[in-house]
PyMOL Python script that loads the backbone (N, CA, C, O; Angstrom):
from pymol import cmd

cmd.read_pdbstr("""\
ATOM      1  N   UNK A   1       6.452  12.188   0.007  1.00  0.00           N
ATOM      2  CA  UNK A   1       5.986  11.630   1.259  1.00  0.00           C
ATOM      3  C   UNK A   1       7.017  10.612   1.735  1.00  0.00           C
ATOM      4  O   UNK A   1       7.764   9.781   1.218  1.00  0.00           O
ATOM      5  N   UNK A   2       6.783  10.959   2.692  1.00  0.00           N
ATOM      6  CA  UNK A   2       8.470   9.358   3.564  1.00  0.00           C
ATOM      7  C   UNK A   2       7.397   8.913   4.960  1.00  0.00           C
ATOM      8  O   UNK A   2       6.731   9.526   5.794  1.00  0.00           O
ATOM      9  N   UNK A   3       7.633   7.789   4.695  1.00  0.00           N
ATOM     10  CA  UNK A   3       6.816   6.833   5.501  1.00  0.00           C
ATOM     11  C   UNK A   3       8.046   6.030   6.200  1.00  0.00           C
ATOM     12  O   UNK A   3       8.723   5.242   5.540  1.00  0.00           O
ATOM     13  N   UNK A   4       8.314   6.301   7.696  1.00  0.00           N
ATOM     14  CA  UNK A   4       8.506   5.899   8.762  1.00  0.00           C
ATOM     15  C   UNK A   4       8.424   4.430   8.838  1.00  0.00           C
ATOM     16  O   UNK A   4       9.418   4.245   8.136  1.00  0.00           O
ATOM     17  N   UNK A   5       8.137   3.554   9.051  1.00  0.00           N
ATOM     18  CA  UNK A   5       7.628   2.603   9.088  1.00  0.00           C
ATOM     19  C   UNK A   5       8.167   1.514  10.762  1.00  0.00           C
ATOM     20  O   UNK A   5       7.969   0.310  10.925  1.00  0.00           O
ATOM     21  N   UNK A   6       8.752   2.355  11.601  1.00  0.00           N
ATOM     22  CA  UNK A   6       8.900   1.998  12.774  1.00  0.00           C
ATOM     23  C   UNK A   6       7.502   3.126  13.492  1.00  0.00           C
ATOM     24  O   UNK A   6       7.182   2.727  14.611  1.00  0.00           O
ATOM     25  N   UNK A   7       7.154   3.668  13.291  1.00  0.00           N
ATOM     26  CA  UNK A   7       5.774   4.464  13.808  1.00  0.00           C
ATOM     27  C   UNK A   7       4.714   4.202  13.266  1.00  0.00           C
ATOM     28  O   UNK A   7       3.648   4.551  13.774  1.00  0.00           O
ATOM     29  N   UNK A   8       4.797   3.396  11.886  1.00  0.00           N
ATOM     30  CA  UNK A   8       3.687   3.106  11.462  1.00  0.00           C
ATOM     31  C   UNK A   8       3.069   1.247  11.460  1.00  0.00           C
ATOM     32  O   UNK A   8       3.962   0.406  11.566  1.00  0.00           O
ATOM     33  N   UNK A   9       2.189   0.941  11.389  1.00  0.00           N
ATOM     34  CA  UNK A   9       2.014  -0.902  11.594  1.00  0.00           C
ATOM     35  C   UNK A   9       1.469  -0.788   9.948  1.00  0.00           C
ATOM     36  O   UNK A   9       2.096  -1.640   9.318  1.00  0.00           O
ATOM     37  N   UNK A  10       0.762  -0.225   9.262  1.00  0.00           N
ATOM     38  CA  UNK A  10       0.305  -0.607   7.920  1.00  0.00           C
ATOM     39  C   UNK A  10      -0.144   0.242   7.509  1.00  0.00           C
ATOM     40  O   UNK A  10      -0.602   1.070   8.297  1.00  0.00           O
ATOM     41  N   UNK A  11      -0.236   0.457   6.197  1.00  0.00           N
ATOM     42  CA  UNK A  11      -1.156   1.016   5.189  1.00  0.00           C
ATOM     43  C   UNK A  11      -2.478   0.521   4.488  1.00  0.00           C
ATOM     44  O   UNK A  11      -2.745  -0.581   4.009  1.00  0.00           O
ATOM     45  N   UNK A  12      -2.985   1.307   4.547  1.00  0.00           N
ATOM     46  CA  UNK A  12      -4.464   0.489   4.171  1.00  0.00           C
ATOM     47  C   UNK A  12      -5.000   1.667   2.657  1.00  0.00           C
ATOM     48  O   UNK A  12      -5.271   2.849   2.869  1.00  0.00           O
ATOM     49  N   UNK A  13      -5.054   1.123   1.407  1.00  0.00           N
ATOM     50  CA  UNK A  13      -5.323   1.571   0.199  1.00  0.00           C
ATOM     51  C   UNK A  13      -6.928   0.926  -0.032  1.00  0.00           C
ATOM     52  O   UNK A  13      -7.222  -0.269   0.023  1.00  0.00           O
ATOM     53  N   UNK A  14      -8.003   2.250  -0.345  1.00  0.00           N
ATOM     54  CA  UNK A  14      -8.910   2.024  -0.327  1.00  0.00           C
ATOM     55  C   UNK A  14      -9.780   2.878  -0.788  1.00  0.00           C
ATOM     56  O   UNK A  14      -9.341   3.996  -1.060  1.00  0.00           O
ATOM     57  N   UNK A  15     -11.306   2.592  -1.014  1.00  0.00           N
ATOM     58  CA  UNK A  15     -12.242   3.068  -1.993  1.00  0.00           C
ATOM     59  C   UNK A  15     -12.218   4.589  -1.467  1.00  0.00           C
ATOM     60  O   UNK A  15     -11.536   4.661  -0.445  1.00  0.00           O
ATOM     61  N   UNK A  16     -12.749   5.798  -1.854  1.00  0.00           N
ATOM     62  CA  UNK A  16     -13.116   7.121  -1.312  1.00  0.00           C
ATOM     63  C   UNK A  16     -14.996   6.994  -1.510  1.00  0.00           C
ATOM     64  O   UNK A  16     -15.570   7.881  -2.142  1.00  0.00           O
ATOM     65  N   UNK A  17     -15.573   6.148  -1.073  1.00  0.00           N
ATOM     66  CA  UNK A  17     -16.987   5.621  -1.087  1.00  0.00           C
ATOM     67  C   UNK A  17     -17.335   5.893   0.449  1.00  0.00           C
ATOM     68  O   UNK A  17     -16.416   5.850   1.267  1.00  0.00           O
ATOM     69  N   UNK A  18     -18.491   6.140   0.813  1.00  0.00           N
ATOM     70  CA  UNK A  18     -19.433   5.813   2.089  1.00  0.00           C
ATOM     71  C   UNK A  18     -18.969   4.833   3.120  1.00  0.00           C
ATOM     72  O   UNK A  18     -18.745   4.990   4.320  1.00  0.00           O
ATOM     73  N   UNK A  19     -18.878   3.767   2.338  1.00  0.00           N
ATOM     74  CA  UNK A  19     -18.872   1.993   2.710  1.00  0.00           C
ATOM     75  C   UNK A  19     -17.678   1.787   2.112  1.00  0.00           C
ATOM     76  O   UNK A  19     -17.624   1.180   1.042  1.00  0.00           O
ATOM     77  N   UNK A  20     -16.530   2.285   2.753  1.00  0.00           N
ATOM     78  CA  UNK A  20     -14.961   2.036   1.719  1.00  0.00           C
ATOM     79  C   UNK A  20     -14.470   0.991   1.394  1.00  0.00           C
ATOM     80  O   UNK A  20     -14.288   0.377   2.446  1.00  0.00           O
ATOM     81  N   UNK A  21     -14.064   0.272   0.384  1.00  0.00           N
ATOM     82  CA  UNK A  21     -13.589  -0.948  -0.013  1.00  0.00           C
ATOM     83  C   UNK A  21     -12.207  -0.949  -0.177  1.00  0.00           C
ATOM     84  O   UNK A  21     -11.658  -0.503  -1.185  1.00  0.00           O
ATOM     85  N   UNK A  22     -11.527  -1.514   0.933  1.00  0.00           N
ATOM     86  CA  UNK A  22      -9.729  -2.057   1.159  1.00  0.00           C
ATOM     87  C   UNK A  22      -9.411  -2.774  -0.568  1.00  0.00           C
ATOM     88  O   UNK A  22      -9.962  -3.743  -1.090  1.00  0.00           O
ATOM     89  N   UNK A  23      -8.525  -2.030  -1.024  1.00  0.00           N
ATOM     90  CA  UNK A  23      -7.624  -2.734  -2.014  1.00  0.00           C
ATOM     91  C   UNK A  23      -6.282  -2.831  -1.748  1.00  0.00           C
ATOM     92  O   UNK A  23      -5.814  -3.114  -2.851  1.00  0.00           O
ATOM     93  N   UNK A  24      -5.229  -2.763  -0.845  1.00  0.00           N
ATOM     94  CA  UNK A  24      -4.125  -2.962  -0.594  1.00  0.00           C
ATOM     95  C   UNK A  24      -3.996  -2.744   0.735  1.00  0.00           C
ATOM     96  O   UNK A  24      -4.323  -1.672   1.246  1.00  0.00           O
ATOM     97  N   UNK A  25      -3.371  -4.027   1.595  1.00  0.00           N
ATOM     98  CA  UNK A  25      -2.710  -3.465   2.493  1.00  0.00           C
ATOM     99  C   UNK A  25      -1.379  -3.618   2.361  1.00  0.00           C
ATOM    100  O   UNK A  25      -0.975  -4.547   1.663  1.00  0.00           O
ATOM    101  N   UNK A  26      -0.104  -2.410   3.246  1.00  0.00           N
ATOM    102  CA  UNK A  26       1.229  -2.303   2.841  1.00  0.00           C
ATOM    103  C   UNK A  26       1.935  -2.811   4.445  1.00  0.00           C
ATOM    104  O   UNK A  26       1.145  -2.822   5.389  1.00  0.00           O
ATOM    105  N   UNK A  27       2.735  -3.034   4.592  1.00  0.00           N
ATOM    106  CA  UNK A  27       3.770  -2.763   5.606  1.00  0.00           C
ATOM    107  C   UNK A  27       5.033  -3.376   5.166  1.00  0.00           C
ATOM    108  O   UNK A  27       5.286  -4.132   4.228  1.00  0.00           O
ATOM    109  N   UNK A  28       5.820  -2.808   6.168  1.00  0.00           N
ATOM    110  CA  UNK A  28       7.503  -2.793   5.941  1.00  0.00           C
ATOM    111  C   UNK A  28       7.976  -3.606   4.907  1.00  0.00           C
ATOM    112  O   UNK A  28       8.665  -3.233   3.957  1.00  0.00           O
ATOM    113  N   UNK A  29       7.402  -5.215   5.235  1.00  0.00           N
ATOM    114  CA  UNK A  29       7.614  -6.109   4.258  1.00  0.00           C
ATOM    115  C   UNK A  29       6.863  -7.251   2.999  1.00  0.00           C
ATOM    116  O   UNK A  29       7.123  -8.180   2.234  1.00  0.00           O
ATOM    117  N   UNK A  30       5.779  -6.360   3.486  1.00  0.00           N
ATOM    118  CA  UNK A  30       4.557  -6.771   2.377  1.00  0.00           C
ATOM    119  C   UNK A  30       3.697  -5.894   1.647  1.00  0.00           C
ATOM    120  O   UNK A  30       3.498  -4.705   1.897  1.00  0.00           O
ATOM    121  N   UNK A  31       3.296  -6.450   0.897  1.00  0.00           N
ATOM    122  CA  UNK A  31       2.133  -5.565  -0.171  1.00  0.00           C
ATOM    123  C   UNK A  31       1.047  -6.788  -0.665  1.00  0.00           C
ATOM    124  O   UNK A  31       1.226  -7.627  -1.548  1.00  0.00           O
ATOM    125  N   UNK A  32      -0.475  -6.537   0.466  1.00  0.00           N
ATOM    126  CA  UNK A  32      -1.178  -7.405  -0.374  1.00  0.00           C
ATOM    127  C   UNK A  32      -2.489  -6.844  -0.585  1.00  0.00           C
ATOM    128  O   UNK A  32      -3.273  -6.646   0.343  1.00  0.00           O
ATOM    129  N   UNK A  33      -2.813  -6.509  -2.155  1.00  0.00           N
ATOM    130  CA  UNK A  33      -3.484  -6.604  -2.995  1.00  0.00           C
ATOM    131  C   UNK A  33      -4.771  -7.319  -3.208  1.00  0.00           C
ATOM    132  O   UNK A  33      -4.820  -8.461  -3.664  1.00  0.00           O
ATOM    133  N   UNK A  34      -5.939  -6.533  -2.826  1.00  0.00           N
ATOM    134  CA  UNK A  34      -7.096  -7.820  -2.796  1.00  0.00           C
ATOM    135  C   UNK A  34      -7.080  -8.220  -4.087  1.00  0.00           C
ATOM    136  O   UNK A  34      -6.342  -7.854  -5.001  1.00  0.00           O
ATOM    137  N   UNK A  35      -7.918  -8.966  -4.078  1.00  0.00           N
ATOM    138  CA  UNK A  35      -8.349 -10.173  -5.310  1.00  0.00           C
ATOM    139  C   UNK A  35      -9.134  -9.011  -6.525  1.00  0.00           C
ATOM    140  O   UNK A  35     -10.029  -8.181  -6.370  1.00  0.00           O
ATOM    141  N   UNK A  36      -8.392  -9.382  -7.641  1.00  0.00           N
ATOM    142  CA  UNK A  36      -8.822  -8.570  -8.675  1.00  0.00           C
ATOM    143  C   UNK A  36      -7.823  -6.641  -8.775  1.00  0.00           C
ATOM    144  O   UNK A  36      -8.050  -5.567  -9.332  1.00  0.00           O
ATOM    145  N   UNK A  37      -6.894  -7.128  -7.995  1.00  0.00           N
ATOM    146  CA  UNK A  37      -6.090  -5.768  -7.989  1.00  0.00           C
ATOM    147  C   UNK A  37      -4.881  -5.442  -8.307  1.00  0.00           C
ATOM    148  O   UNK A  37      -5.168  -4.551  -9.107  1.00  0.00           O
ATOM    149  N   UNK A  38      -3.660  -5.472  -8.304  1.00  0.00           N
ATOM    150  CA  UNK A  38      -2.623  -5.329  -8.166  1.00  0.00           C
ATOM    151  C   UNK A  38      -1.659  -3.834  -7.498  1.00  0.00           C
ATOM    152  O   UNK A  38      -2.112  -2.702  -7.329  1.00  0.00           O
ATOM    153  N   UNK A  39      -0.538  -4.220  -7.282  1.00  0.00           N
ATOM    154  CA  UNK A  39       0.614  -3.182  -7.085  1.00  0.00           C
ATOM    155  C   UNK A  39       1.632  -3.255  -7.703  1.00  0.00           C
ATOM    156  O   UNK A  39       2.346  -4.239  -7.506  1.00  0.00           O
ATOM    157  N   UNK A  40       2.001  -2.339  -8.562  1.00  0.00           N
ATOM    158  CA  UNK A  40       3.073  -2.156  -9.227  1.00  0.00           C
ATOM    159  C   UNK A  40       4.372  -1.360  -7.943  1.00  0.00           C
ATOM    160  O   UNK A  40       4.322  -0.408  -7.164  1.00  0.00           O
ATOM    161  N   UNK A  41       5.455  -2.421  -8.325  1.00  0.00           N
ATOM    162  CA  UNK A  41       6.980  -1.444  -7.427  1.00  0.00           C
ATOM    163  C   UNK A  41       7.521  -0.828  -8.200  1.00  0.00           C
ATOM    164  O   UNK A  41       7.564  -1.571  -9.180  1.00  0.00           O
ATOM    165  N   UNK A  42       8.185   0.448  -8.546  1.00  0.00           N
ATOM    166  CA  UNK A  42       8.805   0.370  -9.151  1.00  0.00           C
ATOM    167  C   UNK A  42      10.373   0.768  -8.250  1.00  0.00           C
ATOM    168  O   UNK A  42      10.441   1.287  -7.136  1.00  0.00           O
ATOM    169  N   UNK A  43      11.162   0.475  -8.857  1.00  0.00           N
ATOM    170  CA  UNK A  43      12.641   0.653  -8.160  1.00  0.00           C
ATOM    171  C   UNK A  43      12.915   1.999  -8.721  1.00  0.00           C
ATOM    172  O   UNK A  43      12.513   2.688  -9.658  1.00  0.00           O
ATOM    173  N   UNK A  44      13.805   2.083  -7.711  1.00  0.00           N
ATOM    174  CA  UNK A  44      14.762   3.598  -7.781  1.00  0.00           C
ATOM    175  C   UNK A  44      16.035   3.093  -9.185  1.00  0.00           C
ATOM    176  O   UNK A  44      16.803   2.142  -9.328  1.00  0.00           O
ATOM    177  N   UNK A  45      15.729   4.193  -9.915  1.00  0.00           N
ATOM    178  CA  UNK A  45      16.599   3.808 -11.006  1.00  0.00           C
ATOM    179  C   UNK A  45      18.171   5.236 -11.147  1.00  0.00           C
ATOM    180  O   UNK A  45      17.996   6.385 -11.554  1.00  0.00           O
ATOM    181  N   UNK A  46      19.483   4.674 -10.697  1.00  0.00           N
ATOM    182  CA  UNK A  46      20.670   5.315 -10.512  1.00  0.00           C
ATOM    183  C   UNK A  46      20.891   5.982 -11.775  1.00  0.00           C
ATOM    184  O   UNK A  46      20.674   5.537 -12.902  1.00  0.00           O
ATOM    185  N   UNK A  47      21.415   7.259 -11.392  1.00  0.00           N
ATOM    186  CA  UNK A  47      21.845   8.042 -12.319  1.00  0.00           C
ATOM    187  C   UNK A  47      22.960   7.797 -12.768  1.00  0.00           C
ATOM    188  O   UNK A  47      23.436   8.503 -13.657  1.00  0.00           O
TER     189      UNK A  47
END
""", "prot")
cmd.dss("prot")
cmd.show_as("cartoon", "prot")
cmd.util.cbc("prot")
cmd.orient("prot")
């Protein structure tokens, strides 16, 4: 997947429930993680 991020304003990571519960929002230069969650980055590692 490749995410644009001049077409896009954010990402929103969240429950697959009725009543969905937000655990991350993303954009270009942030990643925030509700309370009790985290995000792991991992980097591109060179061959």
């Amino acid at each position: 997947m490749s995410i644009n991020f001049e077409e896009i304003e954010s990402i929103v990571v969240e429950t697959d429930e009725k009543n969905s519960i937000p655990i991350a929002t993303i954009t270009a230069d942030t990643v925030k993680p509700e309370q009790g969650y985290r995000v792991r980055i991992k980097p591109k590692i060179k061959n």
